[in-house]
C-alpha positions in Angstrom: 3.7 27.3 -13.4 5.7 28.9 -16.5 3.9 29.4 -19.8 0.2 27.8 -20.5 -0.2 25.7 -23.3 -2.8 25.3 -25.1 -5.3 22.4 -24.8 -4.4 22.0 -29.1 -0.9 21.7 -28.5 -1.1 19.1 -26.0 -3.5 17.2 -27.8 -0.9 17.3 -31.0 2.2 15.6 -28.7 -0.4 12.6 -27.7 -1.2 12.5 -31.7 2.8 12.6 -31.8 3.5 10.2 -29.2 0.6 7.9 -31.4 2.1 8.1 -34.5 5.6 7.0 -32.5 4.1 4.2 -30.8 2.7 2.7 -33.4 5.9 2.4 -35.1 7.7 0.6 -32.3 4.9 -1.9 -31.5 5.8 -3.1 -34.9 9.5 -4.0 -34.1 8.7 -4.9 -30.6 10.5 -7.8 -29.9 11.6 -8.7 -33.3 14.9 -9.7 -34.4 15.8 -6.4 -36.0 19.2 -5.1 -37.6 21.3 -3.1 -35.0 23.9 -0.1 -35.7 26.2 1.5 -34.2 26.5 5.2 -33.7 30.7 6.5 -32.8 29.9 9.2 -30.2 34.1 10.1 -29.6 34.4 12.1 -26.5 31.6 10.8 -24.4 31.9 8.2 -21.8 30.6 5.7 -23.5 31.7 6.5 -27.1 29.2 4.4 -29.0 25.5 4.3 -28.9 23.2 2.0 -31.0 20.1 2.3 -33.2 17.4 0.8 -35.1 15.1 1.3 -38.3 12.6 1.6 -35.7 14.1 4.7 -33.7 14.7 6.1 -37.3 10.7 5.4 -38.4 9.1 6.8 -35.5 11.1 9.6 -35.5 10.3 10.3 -39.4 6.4 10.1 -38.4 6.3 12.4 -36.1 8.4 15.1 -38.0 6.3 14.6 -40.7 3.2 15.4 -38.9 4.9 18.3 -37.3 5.6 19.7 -40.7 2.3 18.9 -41.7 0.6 21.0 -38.6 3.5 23.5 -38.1 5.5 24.4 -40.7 7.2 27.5 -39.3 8.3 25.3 -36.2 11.4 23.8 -35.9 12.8 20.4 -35.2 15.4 19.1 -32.8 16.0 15.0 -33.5 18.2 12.6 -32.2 18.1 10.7 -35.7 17.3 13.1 -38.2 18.6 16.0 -37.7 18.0 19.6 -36.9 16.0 22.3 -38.7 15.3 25.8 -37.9 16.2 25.7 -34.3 16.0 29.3 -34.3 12.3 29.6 -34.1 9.4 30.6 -31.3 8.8 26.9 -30.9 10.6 23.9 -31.4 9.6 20.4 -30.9 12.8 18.4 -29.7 12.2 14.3 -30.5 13.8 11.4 -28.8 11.6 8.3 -30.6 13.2 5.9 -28.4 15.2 7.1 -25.0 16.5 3.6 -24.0 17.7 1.9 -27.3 19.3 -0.7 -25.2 16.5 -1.4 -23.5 14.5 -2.1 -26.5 16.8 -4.2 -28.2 17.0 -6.5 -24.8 13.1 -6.9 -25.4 12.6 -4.3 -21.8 9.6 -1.9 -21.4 11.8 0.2 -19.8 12.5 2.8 -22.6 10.4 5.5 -23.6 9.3 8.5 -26.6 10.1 11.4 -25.2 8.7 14.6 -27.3 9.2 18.0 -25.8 8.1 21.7 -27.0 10.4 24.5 -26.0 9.3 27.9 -26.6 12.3 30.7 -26.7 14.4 27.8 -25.9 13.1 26.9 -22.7 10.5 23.6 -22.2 7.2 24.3 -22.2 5.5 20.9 -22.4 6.8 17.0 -21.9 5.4 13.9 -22.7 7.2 10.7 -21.7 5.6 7.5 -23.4 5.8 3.8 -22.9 4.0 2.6 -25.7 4.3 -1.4 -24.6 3.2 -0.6 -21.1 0.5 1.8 -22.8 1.7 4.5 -20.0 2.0 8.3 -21.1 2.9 11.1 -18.8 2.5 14.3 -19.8 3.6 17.9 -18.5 2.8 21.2 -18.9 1.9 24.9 -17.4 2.2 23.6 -13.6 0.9 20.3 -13.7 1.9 16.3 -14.8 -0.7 14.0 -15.5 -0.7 9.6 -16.3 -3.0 8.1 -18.7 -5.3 11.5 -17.7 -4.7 11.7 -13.9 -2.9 14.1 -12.0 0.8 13.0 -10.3 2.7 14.1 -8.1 6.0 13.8 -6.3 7.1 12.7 -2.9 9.6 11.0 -1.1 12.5 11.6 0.7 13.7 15.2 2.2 17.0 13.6 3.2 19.7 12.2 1.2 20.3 9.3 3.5 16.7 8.3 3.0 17.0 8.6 -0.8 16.5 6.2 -3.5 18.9 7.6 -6.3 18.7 6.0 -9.8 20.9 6.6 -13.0 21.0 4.8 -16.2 24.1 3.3 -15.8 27.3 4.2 -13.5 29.4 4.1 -16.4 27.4 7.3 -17.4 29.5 9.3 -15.5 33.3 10.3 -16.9 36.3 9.2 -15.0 37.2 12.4 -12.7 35.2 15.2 -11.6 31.7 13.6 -13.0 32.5 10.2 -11.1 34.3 11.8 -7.8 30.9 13.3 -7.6 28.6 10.8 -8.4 30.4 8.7 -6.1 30.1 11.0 -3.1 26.8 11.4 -3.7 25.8 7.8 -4.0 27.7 6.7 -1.0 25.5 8.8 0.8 22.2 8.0 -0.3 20.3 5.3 1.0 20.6 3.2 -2.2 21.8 3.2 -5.7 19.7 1.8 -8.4 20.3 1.1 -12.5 18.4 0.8 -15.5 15.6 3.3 -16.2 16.5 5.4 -18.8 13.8 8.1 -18.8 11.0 5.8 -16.9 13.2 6.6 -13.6 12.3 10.0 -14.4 8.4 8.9 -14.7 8.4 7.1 -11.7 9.5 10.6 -9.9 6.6 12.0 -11.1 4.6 9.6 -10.3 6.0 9.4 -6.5 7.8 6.4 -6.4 11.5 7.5 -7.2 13.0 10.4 -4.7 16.6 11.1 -6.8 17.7 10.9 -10.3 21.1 11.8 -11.2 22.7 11.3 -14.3 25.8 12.9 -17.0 26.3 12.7 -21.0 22.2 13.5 -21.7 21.8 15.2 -25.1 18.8 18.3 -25.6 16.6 15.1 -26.7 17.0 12.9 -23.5 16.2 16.0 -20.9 14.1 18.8 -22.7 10.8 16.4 -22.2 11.5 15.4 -18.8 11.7 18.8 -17.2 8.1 20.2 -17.8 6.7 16.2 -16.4 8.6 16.3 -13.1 8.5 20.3 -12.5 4.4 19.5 -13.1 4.1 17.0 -11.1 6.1 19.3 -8.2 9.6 18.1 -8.8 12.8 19.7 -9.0 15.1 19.3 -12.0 18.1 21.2 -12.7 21.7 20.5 -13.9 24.6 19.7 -11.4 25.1 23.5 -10.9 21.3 23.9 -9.9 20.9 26.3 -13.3 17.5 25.2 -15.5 18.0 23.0 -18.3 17.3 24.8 -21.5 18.0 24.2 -25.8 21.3 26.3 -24.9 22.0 24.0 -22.1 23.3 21.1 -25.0 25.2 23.4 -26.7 28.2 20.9 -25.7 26.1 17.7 -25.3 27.3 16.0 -22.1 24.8 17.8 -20.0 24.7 16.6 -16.1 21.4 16.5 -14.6 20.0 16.3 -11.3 15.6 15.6 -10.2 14.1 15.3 -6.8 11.2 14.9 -5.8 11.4 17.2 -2.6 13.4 20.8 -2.3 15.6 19.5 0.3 16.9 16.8 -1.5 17.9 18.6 -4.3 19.3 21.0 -2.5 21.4 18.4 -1.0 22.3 16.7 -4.3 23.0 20.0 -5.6 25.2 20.3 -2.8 27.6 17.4 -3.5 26.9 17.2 -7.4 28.1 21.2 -8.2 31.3 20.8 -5.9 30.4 22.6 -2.6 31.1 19.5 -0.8 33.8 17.9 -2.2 34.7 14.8 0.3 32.8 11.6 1.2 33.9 13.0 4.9 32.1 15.7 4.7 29.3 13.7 2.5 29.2 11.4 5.7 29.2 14.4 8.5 25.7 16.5 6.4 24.0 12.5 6.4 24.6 12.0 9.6 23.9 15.7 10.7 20.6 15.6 8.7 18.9 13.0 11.7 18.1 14.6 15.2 20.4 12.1 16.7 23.2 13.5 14.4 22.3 17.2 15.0 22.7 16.3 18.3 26.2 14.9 17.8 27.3 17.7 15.6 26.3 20.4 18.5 27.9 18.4 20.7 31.2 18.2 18.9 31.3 21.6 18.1 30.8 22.8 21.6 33.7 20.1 22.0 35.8 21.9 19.7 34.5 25.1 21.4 35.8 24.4 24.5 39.2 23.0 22.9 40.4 26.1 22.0 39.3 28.1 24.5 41.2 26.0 27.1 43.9 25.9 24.7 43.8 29.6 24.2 43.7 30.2 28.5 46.9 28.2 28.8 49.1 30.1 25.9 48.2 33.4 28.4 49.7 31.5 31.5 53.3 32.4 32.2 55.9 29.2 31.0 56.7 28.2 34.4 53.0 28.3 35.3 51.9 25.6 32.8 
């Protein structure tokens, strides 16, 4: 269940995610000056923001400071200050930039306290759509009622969303992305970190994405581990502060065991060809189990046969 969280801290990320919201709602939909932020290095080296991610994000620090002085702050657009402490509160005002500038509810405010490093509680807010999950010690809640996962135990049932497959950088990230995709049921695009809510909620069974930064995962982990997910990075390790160190952090969240496992599989390097990718899909039904007992008794036999006639003498062959 990790560490409990007291009812005054959860109540002071809704007050957060308030103070964010309200700050949005005012730009919603407005024609509203966009920059452009260089990211060099990344896969998609450019990123873009607004007076409104910058507003919302100043509110809440401001309250934070206000309530918590000795705890740090971890912000996509302002900055970072003493990152070193017990508790940290890391701040992405709006996860889905694009999304809001294309007038689509689809982005979110996603406000996360780590303790030690390590994410404690999450809240994932969609001020337009008035829909806030939140997540902490062992459970996941939406607008007040409890959520929780399920879907698909198989990857070749699975519905697997991801921002955007340009996400993923040319070589190892997108060899594995594309193994894993072509054996999934069906790729979807476009969530940002409402995929992720939709998980919780029981709707989504696979998210899988690259280049995140400690501000777009830290507040998704405690909603979807709540709510009885599984979330991890590619190499199936948790995702903590230290995890960002580099940026370009790889996740991977299920909504079952087995189908993380199985993404974990493909997304870490143990499988490492759509063969193979195609042979565990088709191995995961009855009728393929079948098939895959049949062709190794197949095999089986092969060599023994082959084995019988290397012991007969030459002319005897």
């Amino acid at each position: 269940a990790g560490d409990a969280v007291s009812p005054e801290l959860v109540a002071f990320a809704g007050s957060l995610a308030d103070a964010a919201g309200e700050v949005i709602r005012r730009y919603w939909r407005l024609p509203i000056d966009v920059e452009s932020k260089d990211e060099p290095g990344r896969p998609i080296p450019e990123s873009p923001v607004t007076i409104a991610d910058r507003e919302a994000e100043r509110a809440m620090r401001t309250l934070i400071t206000a309530k918590f002085p000795k705890h740090g702050i971890y912000g996509e657009e302002l900055g970072q200050t003493n990152t070193d402490a017990e508790f940290v509160w890391v701040l992405d005002p709006i996860d889905g930039t694009k999304s809001f500038i294309t007038g689509k509810p689809l982005f979110g405010t996603l406000i996360a306290l780590l303790r030690h490093g390590r994410p404690i509680l999450g809240v994932i807010d969609q001020c337009i759509l008035r829909e806030r999950w939140v997540g902490h010690s062992g459970r996941a809640e939406l607008n007040g009622k409890p959520v929780t996962c399920r879907g698909a135990s198989k990857l070749s049932d699975a519905m697997v969303y991801a921002t955007t497959p340009h996400m993923f950088a040319p070589g190892v990230e997108e060899a594995r992305w594309s193994r894993l995709r072509d054996a999934a049921k069906r790729p979807l695009y476009g969530c940002d970190c409402y995929a992720y809510a939709l998980l919780s909620s029981g709707f989504v069974d696979l998210v899988v994405e690259a280049d995140l930064g400690v501000y777009d995962y830290c507040a998704l982990v405690p909603v979807v581990r709540g709510a009885g997910g599984f979330m991890s990075d590619w190499n199936g390790e948790d995702l903590t502060l230290s995890s960002g160190k580099d940026a370009n952090v790889r996740v991977v969240a299920a909504a079952t065991e087995p189908l993380w496992k199985q993404a974990v599989e493909i997304l870490s390097g143990a499988v490492t060809s759509s063969a193979t990718c195609s042979w565990l899909r088709s191995a995961a039904s009855p009728r393929g189990t079948a098939f895959a007992l049949g062709a190794a008794f197949g095999v089986a036999a092969t060599l023994a046969a082959a084995a019988a006639l290397a012991k007969r003498p030459p002319g005897r062959r």
